[in-house]
C-alpha positions as CSV (number, residue, x, y, z in Angstrom):
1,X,36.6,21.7,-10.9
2,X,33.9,19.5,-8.6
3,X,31.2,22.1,-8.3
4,X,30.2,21.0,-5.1
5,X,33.4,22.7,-4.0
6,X,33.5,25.8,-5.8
7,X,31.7,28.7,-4.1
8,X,30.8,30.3,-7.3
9,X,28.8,27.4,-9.6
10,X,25.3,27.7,-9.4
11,X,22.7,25.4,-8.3
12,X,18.9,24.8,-9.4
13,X,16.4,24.7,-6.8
14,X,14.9,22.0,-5.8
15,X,11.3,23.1,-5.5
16,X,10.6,25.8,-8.1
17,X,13.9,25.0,-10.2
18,X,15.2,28.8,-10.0
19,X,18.9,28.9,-10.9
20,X,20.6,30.7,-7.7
21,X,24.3,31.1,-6.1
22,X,24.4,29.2,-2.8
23,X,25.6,30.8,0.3
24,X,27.1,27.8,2.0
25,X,25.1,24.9,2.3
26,X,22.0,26.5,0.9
27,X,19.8,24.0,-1.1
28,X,16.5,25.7,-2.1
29,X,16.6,29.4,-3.4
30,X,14.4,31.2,-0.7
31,X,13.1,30.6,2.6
32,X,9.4,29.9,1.3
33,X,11.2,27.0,-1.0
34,X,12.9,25.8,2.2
35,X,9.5,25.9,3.9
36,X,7.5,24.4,1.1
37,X,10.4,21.1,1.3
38,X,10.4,20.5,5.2
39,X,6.4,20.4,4.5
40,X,6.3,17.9,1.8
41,X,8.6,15.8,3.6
42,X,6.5,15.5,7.0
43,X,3.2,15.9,4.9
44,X,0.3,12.7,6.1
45,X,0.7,9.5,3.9
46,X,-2.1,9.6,1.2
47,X,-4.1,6.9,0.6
48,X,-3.3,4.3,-1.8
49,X,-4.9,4.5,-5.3
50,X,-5.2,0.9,-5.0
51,X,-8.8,-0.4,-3.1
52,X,-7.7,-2.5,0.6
53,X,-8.5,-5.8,0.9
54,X,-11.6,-6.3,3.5
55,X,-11.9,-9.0,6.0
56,X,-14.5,-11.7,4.2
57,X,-17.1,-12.7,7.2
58,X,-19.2,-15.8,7.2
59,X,-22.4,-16.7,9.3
60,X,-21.9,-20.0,11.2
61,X,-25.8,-20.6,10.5
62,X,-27.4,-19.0,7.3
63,X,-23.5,-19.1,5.5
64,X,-24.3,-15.9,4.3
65,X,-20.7,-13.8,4.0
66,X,-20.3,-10.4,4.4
67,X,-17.3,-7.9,3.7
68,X,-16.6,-5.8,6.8
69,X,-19.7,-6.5,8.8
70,X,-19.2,-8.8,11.5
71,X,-22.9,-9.4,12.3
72,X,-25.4,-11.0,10.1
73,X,-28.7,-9.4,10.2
74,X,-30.8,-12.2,9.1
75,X,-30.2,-14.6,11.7
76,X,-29.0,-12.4,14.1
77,X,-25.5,-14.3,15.0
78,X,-22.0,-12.9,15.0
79,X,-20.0,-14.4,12.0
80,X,-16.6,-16.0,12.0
81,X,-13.5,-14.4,10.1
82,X,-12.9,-16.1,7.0
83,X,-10.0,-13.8,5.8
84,X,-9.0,-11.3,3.5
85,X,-11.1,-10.4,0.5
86,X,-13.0,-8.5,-1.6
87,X,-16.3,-8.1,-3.8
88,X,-15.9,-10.2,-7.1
89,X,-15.9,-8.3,-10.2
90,X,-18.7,-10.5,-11.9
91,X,-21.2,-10.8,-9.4
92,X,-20.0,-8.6,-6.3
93,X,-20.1,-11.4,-3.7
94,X,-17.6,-10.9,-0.7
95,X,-14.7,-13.7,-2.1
96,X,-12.0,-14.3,0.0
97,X,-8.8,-14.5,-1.1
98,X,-8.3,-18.1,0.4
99,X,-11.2,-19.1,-1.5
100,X,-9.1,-18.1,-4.6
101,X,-5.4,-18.9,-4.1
102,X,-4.4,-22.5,-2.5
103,X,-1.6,-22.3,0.7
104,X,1.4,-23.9,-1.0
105,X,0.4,-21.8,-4.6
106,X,3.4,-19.3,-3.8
107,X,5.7,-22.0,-1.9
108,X,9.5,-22.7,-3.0
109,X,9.5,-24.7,-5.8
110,X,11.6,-27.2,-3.8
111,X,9.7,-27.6,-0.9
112,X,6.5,-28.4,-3.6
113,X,9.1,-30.9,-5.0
114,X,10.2,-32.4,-1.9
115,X,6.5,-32.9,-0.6
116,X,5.1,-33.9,-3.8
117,X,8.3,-36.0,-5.7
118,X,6.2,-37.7,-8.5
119,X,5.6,-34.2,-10.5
């Protein structure tokens, strides 16, 4: 018999894994299990593990770049966005990912083919 149909099969709780007899549609064993689901489902989103890419600034006079400031200090001038980015790992210079990866890198291989036939 489909236990989902029979009244008297028993079910594990979802939360604290306590093996109880459902009264109808009853999924979690008490109502502090109940509770303690509806919270986890509406909790915040945490922060991903992984670090965000910054935006990569650049001064139009000096060329100095900066990651997240949008005002050079040295020569007093607001800089202009160069993109995405990060520090590099070697030296820990803002790098911008456009500095890194060309625009057609992750193109169709077709449309690479069709503008570039001789490769």
């Amino acid at each position: 018999m489909n236990p989902v149909r029979e009244d008297a099969a028993t079910i594990t709780c979802a939360i604290c894994g306590t093996v109880f007899v459902p009264q109808g549609r009853q999924r979690f064993c008490t109502t502090l299990c109940r509770q303690a689901a509806w919270r986890r489902r509406r909790a915040a989103p945490v922060e991903p593990v992984v670090a965000k890419a910054g935006t990569v600034y650049e001064s139009g006079s000096c060329g100095r770049r900066f990651l997240g400031a949008q005002r050079c200090d040295d020569c007093n001038t607001w800089c202009r966005r160069v993109g995405p980015g990060g520090r590099c790992p070697s030296c820990g210079e803002p790098v911008a990912l456009s500095d890194i990866i060309e625009a057609d890198q992750f193109a169709d291989q077709r449309s690479r083919l069709q503008r570039n036939p001789t490769t």
